[in-house]
C-alpha positions as CSV (number, residue, x, y, z in Angstrom):
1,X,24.9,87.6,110.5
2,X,25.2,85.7,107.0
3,X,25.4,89.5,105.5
4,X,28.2,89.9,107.9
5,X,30.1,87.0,106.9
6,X,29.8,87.6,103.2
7,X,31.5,90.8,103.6
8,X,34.0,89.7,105.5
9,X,34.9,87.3,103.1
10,X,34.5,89.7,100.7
11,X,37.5,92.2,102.4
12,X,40.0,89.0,102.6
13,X,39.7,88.4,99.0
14,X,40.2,92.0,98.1
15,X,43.1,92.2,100.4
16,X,44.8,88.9,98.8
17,X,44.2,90.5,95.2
18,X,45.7,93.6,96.4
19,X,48.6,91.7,97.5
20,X,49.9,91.0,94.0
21,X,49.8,94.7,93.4
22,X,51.8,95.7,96.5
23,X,54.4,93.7,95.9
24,X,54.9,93.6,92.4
25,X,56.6,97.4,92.7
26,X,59.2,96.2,94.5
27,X,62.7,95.9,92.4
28,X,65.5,93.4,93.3
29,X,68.9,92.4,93.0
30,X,70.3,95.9,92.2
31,X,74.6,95.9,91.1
32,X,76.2,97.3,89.3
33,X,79.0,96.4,86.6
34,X,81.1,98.3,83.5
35,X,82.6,100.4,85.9
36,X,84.9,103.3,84.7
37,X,85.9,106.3,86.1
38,X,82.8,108.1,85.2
39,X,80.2,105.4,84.6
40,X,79.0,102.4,85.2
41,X,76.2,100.2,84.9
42,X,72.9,100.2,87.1
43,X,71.1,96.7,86.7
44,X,68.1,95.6,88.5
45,X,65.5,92.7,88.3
46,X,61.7,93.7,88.1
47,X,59.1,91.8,89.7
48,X,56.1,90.5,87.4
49,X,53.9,93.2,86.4
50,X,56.5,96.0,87.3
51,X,57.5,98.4,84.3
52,X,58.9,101.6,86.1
53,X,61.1,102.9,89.1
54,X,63.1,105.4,90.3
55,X,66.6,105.9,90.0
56,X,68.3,107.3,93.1
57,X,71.7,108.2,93.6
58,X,73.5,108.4,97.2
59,X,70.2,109.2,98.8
60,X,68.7,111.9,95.9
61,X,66.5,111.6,93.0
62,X,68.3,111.0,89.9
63,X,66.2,109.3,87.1
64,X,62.7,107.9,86.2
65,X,62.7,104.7,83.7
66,X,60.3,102.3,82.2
67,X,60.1,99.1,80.6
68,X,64.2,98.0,81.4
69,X,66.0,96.4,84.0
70,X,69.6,98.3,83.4
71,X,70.3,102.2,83.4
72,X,73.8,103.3,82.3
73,X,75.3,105.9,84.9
74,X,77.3,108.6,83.4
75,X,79.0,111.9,84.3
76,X,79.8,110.5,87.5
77,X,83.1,111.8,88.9
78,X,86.6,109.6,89.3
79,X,87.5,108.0,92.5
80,X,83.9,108.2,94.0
81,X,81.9,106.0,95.9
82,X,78.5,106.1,95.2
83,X,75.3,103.9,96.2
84,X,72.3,103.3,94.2
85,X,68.6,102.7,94.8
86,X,66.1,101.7,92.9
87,X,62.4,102.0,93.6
88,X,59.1,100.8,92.1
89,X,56.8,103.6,91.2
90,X,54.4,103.8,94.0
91,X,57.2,103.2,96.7
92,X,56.2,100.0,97.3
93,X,59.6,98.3,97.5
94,X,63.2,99.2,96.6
95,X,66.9,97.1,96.3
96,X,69.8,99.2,97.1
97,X,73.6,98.3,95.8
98,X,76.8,97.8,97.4
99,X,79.1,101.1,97.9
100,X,80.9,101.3,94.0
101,X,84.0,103.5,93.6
102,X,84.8,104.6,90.2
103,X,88.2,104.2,88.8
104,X,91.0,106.6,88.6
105,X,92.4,106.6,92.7
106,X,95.8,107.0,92.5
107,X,97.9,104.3,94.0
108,X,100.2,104.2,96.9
109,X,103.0,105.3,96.4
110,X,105.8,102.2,96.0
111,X,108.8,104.0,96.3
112,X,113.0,103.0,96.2
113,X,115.5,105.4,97.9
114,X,119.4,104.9,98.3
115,X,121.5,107.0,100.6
116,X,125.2,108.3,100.7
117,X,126.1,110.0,104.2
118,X,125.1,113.7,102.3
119,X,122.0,112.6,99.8
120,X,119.2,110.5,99.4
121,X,118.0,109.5,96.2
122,X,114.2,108.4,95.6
123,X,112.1,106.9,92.9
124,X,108.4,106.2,93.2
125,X,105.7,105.0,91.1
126,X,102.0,105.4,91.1
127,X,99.2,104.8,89.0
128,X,96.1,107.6,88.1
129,X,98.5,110.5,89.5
130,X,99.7,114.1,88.7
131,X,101.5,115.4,91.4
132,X,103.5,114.6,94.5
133,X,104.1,115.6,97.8
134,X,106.7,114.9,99.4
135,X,107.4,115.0,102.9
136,X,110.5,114.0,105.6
137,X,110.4,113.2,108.8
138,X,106.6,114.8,108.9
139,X,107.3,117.9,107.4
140,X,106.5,118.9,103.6
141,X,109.5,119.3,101.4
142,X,108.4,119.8,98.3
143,X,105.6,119.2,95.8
144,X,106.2,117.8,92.6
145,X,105.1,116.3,89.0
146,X,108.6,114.0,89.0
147,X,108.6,110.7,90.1
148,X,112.1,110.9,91.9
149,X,114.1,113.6,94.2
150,X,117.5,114.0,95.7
151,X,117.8,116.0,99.0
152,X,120.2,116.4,100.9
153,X,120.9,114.7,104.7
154,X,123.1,114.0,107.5
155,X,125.3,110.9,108.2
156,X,124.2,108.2,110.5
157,X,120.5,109.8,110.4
158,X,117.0,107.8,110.0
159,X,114.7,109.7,107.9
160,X,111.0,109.0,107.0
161,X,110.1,109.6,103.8
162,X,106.1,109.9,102.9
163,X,105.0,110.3,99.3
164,X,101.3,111.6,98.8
165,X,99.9,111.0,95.2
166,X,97.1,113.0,94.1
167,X,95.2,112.2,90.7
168,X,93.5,114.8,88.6
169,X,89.8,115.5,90.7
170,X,92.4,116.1,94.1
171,X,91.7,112.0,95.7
172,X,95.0,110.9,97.2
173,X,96.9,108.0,98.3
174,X,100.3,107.8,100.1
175,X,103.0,105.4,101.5
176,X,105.9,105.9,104.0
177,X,109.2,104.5,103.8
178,X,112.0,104.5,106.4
179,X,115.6,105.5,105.0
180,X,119.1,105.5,107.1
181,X,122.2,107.1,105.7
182,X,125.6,105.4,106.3
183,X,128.4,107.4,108.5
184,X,130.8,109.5,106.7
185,X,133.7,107.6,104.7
186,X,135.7,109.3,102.0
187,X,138.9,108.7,100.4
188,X,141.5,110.9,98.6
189,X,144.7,109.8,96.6
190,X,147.5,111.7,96.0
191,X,150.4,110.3,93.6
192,X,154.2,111.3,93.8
193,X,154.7,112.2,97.7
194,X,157.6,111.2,99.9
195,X,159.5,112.4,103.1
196,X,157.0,114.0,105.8
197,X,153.2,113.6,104.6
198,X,151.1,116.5,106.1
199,X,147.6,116.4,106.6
200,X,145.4,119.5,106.8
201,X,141.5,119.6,107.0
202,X,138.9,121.6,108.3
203,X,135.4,119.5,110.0
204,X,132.3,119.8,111.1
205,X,130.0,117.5,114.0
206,X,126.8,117.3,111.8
207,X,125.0,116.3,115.2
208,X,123.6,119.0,118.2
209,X,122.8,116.0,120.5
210,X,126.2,114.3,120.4
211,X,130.6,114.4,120.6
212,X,132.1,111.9,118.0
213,X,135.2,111.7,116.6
214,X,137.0,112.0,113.0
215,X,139.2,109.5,111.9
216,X,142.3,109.9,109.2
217,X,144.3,106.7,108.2
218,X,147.0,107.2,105.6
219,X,148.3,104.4,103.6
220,X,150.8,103.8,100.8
221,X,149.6,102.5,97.7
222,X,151.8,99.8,95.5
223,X,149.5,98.3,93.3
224,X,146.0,96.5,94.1
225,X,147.5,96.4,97.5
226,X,148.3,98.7,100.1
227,X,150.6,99.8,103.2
228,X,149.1,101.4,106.6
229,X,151.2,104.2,106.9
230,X,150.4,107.0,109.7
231,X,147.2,108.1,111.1
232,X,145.2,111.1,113.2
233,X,141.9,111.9,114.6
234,X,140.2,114.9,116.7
235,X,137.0,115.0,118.5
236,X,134.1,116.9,117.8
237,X,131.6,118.4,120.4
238,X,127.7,118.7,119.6
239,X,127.6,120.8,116.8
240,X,131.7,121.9,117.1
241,X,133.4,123.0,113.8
242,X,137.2,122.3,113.7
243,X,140.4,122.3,111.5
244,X,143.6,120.2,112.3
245,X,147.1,120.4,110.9
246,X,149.1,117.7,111.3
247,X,152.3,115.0,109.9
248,X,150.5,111.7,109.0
249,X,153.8,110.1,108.4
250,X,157.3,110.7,108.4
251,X,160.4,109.1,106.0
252,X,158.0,108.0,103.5
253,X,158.9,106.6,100.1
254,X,158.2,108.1,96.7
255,X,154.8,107.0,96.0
256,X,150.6,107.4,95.6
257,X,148.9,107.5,99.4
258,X,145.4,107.1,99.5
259,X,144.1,108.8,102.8
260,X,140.4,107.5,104.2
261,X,138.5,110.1,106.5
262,X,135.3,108.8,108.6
263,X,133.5,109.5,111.4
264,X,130.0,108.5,112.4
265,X,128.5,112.0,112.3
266,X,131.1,115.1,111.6
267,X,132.0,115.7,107.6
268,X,135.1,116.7,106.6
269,X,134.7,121.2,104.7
270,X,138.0,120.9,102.7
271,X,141.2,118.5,103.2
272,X,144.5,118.4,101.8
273,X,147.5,115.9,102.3
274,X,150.8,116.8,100.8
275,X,155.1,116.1,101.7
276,X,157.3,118.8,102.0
């Protein structure tokens, strides 16, 4: 029985000796820091009597190292993520880091845009990019190395513009912006008519899905002010393309007109406004 007890004892004070060993694999408090966009720094504290581990990166093997408690990281790619582990030698313990993403994503897109009834103008900027796409209303328009782009549009149309940024390695980022284009408006001025002023012009309804009308207002100019003088309009089915000839005014003065055509989706082809 005594024999018995004495080795019994015997196995708990190996096992607390052992203890020491078992747990002084075990690495701690692995970060990182000096991130750029293809290295960082991987630093670790070692517990008392530790002097090697393992290096893994996302999941796989990387490095073996002795005697330190930092490992500088290089060759990784830009715009990565990556997560680190590090393990005493012997597998008895390990510390694992936060997800780290290099540098070099592009950033979203912050982009301007101004709009006529015809055009939209746009501007963007991005850090850590190359290339653009460029889409509208869904669809890809274009792709480009520019940071701005007219295209053309419709009157009294919403548009959605996306920009996608891509950097060097192919990561991407992108933003969307909402643009509306005014109705149609234009003016023309015409110096030294009188008598009967004629209007001709030829129009199209830029819409499939709806009638509007066109609107002509004619007025006589003396100065910075001005007099209403005659006026015309025609309607426009989904779609319809039209002409009209037709007196604005009759009896007029000597003088400049200045004629304003709008309409909340047709465009005016070609116009002319003359006396005879």
């Amino acid at each position: 029985m005594k024999k018995r007890m004495i080795k019994v004892l015997m196995g708990l004070v190996l096992m607390v000796s052992l203890i020491p060993a078992l747990t002084a694999n075990a690495a701690m408090y692995a970060s990182t820091s000096s991130v750029t966009s293809n290295s960082l720094q991987l630093n670790w504290t070692l517990q008392a009597g530790e002097n090697a581990v393992q290096i893994y990166k996302n999941g796989s093997f990387y490095v073996s190292t002795a005697n330190t408690s930092s490992y500088p990281m290089t060759g990784l790619s830009p715009c990565t993520t990556y997560y680190f582990e590090v393990r005493g030698i012997g597998s008895y313990g390990s510390t694992s880091t936060s997800p780290v993403t290099t540098l070099g994503c592009p950033s979203a897109p912050v982009i301007t845009a101004s709009a006529t009834y015809n055009s939209i103008s746009l501007s963007w900027s991005a850090s850590n990019a190359v290339e653009y796409d460029l889409y509208v209303d869904g669809a890809l328009y274009t792709t480009t190395t520019a940071t701005s782009y007219s295209l053309s549009a419709a009157p009294s149309r919403s548009y959605a513009i996306k920009v996608v940024a891509r950097n060097a390695t192919g990561q991407t980022a992108q933003s969307t912006k909402g643009v509306a284009t005014p109705a149609f408006f234009q003016t023309y001025t015409q110096s030294g008519l009188s008598g009967n002023i004629v209007l001709s012009a030829g129009f199209t309804n830029t819409s499939s899905t709806s009638g509007t009308y066109i609107y002509f207002t004619l007025y006589r100019v003396s100065g910075s002010s001005s007099t209403y003088a005659g006026s015309a309009s025609a309607y426009l089915s989904p779609g319809q393309s039209s002409s009209l000839s037709t007196t604005l005014a009759s009896g007029q003065p000597l003088g400049t007109y200045r004629l304003e055509a709008s309409s909340t989706t047709a465009v005016v082809g070609g116009l002319s406004f003359y006396s005879n």
